[in-house]
C-alpha positions as CSV (number, residue, x, y, z in Angstrom):
1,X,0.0,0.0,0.0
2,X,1.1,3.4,-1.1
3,X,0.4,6.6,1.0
4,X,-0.2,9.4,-1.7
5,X,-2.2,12.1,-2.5
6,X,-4.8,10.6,-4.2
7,X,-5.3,8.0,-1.0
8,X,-5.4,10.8,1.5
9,X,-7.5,12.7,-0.6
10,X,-10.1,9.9,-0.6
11,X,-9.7,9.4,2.8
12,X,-10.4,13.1,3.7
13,X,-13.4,12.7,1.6
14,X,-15.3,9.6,3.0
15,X,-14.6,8.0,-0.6
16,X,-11.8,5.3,0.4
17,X,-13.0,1.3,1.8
18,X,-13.0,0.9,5.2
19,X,-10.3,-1.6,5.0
20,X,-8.1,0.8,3.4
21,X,-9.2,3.4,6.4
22,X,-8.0,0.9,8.9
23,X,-4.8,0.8,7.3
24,X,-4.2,4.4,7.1
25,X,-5.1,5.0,10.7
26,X,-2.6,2.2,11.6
27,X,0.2,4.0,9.3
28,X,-0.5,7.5,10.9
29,X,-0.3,6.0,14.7
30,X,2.9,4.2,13.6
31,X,5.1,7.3,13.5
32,X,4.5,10.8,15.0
33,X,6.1,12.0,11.9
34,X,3.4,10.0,9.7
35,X,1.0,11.9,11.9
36,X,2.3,15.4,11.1
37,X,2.5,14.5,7.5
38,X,-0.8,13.4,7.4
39,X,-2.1,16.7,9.5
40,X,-0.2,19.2,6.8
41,X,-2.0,17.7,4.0
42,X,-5.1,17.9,5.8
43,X,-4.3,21.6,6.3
44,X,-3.9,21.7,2.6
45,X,-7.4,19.8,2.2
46,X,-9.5,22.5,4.5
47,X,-7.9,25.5,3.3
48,X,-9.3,24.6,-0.3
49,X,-12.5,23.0,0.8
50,X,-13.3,26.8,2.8
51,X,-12.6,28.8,-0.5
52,X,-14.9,26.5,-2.4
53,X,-11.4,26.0,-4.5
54,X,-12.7,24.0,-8.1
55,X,-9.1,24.1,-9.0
56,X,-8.0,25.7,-12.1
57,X,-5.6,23.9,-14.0
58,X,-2.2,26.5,-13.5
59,X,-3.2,26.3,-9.9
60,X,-3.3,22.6,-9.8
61,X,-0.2,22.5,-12.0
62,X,1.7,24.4,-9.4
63,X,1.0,22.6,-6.6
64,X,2.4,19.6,-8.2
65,X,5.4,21.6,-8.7
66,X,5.8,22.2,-4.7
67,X,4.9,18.2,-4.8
68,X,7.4,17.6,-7.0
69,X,10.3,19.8,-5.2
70,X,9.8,18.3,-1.8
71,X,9.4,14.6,-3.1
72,X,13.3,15.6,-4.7
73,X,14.3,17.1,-1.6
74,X,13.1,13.5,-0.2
75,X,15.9,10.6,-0.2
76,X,15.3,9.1,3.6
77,X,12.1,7.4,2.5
78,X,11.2,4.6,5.4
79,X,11.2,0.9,4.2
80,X,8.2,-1.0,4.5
81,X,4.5,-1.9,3.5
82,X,3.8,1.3,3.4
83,X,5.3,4.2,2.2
84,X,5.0,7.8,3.4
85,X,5.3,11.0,1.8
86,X,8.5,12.8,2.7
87,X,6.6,16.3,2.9
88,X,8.4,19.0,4.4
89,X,6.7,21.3,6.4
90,X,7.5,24.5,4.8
91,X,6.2,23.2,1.4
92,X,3.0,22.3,3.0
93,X,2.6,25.1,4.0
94,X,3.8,27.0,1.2
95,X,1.1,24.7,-0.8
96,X,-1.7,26.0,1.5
97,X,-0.9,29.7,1.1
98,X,-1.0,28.9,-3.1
99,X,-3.9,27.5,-2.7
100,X,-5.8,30.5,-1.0
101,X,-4.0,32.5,-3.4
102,X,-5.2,30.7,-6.6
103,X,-8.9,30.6,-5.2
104,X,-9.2,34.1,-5.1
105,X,-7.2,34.9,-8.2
106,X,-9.5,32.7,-10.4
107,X,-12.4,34.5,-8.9
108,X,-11.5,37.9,-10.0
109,X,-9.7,36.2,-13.7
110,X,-13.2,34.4,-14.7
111,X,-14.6,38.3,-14.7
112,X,-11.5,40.5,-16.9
113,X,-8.6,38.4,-17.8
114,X,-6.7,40.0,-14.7
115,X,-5.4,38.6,-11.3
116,X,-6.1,39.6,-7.8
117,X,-4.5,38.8,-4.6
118,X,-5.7,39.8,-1.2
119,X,-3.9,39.4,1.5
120,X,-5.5,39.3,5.2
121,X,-3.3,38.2,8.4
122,X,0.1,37.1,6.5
123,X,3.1,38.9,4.4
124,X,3.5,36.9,1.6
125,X,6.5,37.4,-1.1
126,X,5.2,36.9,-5.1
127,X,6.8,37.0,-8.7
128,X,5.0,39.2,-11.4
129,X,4.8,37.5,-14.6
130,X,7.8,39.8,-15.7
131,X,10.0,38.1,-12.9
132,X,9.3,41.6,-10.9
133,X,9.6,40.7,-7.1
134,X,6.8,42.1,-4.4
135,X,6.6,41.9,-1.0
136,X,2.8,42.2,0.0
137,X,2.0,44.0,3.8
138,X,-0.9,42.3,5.4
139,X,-4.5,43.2,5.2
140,X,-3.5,44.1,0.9
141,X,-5.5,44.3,-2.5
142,X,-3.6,44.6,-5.2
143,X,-4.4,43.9,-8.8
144,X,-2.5,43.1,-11.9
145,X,-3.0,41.9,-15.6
146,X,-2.3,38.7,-16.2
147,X,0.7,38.4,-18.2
148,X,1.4,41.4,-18.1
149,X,0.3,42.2,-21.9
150,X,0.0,45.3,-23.1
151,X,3.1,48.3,-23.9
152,X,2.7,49.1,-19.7
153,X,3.5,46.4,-17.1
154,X,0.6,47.5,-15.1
155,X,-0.7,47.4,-11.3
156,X,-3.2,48.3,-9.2
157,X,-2.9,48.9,-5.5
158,X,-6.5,49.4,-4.2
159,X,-5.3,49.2,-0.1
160,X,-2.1,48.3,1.8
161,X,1.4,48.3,1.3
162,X,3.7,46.2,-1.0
163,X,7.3,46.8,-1.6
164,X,8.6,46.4,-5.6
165,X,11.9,45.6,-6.6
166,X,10.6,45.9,-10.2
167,X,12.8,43.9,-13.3
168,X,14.4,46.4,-15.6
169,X,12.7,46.9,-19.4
170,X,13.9,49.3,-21.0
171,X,10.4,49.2,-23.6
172,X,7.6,48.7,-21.1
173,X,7.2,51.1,-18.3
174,X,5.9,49.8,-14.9
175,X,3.0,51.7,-13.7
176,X,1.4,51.5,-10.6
177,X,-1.8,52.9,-9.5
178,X,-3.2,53.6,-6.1
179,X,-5.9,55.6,-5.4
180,X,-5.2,59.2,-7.5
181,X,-1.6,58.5,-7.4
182,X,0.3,57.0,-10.3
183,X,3.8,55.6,-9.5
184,X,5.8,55.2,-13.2
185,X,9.5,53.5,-13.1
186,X,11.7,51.1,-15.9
187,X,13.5,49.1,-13.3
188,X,14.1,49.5,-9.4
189,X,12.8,49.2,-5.8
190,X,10.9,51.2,-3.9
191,X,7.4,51.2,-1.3
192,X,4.1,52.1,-1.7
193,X,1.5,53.0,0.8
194,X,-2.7,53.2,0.2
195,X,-4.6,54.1,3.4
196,X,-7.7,55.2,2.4
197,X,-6.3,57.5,-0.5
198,X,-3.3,58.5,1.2
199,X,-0.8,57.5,-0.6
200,X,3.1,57.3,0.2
201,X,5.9,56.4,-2.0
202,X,9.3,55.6,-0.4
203,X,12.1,54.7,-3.0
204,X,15.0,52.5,-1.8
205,X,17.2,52.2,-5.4
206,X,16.7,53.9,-8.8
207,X,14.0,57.0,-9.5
208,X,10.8,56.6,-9.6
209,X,7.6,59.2,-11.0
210,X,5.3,59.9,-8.9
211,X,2.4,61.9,-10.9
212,X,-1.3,63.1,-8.8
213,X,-3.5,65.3,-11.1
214,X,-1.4,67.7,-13.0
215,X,2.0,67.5,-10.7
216,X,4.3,64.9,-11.4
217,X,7.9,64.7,-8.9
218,X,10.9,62.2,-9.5
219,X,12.3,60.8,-6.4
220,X,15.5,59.0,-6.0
221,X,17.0,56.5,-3.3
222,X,16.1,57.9,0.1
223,X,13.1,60.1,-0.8
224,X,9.5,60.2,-0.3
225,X,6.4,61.6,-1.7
226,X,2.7,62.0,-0.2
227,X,-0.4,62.6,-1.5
228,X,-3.6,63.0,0.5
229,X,-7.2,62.2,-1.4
230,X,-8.8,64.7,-3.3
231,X,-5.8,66.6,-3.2
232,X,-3.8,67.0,-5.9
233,X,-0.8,68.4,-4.9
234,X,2.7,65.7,-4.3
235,X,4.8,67.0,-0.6
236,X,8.0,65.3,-1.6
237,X,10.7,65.4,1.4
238,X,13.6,63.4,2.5
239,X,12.9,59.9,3.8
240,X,13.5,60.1,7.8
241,X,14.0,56.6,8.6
242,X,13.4,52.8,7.9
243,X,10.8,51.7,9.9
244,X,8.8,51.4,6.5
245,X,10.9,48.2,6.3
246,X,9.3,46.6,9.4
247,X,6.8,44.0,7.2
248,X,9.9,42.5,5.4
249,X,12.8,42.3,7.8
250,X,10.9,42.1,10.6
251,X,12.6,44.8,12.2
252,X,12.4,47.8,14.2
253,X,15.4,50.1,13.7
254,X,15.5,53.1,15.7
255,X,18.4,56.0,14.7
256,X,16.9,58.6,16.7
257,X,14.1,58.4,15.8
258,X,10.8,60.4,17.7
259,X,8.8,58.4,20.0
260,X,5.3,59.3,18.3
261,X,6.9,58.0,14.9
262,X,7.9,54.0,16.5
263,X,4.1,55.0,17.8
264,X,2.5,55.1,15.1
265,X,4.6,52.2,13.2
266,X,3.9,49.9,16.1
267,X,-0.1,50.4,16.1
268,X,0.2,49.8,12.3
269,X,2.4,46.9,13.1
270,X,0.6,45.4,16.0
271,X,-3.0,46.5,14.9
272,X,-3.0,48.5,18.7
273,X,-3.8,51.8,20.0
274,X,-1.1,53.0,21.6
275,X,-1.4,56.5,22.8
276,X,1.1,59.1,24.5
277,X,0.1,60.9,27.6
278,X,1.8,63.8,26.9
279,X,2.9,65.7,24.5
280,X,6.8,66.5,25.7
281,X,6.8,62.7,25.1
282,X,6.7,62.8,21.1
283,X,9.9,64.3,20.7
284,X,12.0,61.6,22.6
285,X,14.5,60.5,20.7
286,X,14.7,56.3,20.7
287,X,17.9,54.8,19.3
288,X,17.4,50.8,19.6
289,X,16.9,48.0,16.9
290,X,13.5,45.7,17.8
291,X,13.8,42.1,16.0
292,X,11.5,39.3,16.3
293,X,9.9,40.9,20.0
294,X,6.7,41.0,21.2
295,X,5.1,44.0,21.6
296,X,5.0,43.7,25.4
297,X,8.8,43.6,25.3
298,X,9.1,46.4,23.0
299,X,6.4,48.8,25.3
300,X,8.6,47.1,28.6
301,X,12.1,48.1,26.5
302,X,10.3,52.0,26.0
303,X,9.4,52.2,29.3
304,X,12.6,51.6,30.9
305,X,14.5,53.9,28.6
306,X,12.8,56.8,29.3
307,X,11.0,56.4,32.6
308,X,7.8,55.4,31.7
309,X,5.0,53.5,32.7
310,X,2.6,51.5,30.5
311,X,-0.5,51.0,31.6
312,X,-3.3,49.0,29.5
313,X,-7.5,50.0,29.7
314,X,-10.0,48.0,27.3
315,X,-8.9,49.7,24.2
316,X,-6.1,51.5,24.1
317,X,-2.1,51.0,25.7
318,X,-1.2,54.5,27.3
319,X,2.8,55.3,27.6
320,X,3.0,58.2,30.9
């Protein structure tokens, strides 16, 4: 007997003989790792049966390439009756994000040929279909045309933050719109920002056009530009620091930087309210670097540099 897909899909479906059940119960209690195995794949299996994923065929084809990849990674297969799949974790779970990825692109590509992706409570890295590289914030939408046909590589940020480290072509501009705000570059990397309308372009390497109504401004590395809704007017200034960063290096790093702005990047972060009791409190200058902490040890680490206290009510996190 072989443990496969197909067999654990039947299973997980009430399709397989009750013989075959039995036998499958007794390979999972065999081995602990048999069990995790066989709980990833059932991961995989809930994920798609929530999304009422019918499986197009790219998506399908793709997830047999993460098959494939972790079956080559596999050479320590156990001897025996019956045969396990050698399923790393991390393509299992890889799998599982594709497949809530897929589901919600096919949704949006059965209406206009383009691709959607929504992200909700996870950053999740992606490749355009110009071998561009994004890094997509949580709680996202973002839209793009699937294969990027057409003279402009285009795409549409509706809300949220993704970071671009676009692929140079020297013929086919990259344009991105969010909100009033069109962001126009050949090849380079840089953040952009939609709350609401607000828009906020931060450029790490290259230049970048920013254009809102009639205005259009060129930043370069280190330089930001901010447009409000309704408001057509660009307030281009020098970037201040790289808490921007925080989604992808999962990092806090503070060069003296004001208390209200690790404030406001934490409650972004963190989805709190944290609130300052006074106002001589904004202007304290933090210098630190926060990696992989909670943010109980961060608030702890705060209030101990500057003689604070943190105190917690039913909605919001007070710093006095």
């Amino acid at each position: 007997m072989i443990v496969n897909d197909d067999l654990l899909v039947s299973y997980l479906s009430g399709n397989c003989e009750p013989d075959v059940a039995v036998q499958l119960m007794q390979w999972r209690q065999a081995h602990p790792e048999h069990e995790k195995q066989f709980r990833d794949f059932k991961l995989i299996w809930e994920t798609s049966a929530r999304l009422g994923y019918t499986g197009p065929t790219d998506a399908a084809a793709s997830l047999q390439r993460l098959r494939q990849k972790a079956a080559a990674q596999s050479s320590l297969a156990p001897k025996g009756n019956i045969r396990h799949m050698q399923q790393p974790r991390v393509w299992l779970t890889a799998a599982a994000s594709l497949l809530v990825l897929c589901a919600i692109a096919w949704w949006f590509t059965t209406r206009n040929g383009n691709i959607e992706v929504l992200t909700q409570n996870q950053v999740q890295t992606d490749t355009l279909p110009d071998g561009s590289v994004l890094t997509i914030n949580k709680n996202t939408e973002l839209q793009f045309t699937r294969n990027f046909d057409g003279a402009q590589r285009r795409v549409s940020l509706k809300q949220g933050e993704a970071f671009f480290n676009v692929k140079h072509q020297t013929q086919r501009p990259f344009v991105i719109t969010a909100g009033a705000t069109t962001v126009q570059v050949l090849g380079t990397s840089f953040n952009v920002k939609n709350i609401n309308g607000r828009v906020e372009v931060i450029v790490e390497s290259g230049m970048v056009g920013v254009t809102s109504g009639n205005q259009t401004v060129m930043l370069k590395a280190g330089e930001k530009a901010v447009t409000q809704p309704r408001v057509h007017r660009i307030v281009k200034t020098a970037n201040p620091d790289q808490l921007y960063q925080y989604y992808r290096t999962r990092e806090f790093v503070a060069v003296n930087t004001p208390l209200w702005r690790m404030v406001e990047v934490l409650n972004e972060a963190y989805n709190s309210r944290i609130v300052l009791d006074r106002k001589e409190l904004r202007t304290l200058p933090l210098n630190t670097t926060f990696k992989n902490e909670s943010l109980d040890d961060i608030l702890a680490i705060i209030a101990r540099t500057f003689n604070l206290t943190v105190q917690r009510t039913s909605n919001q996190i007070i710093l006095r």
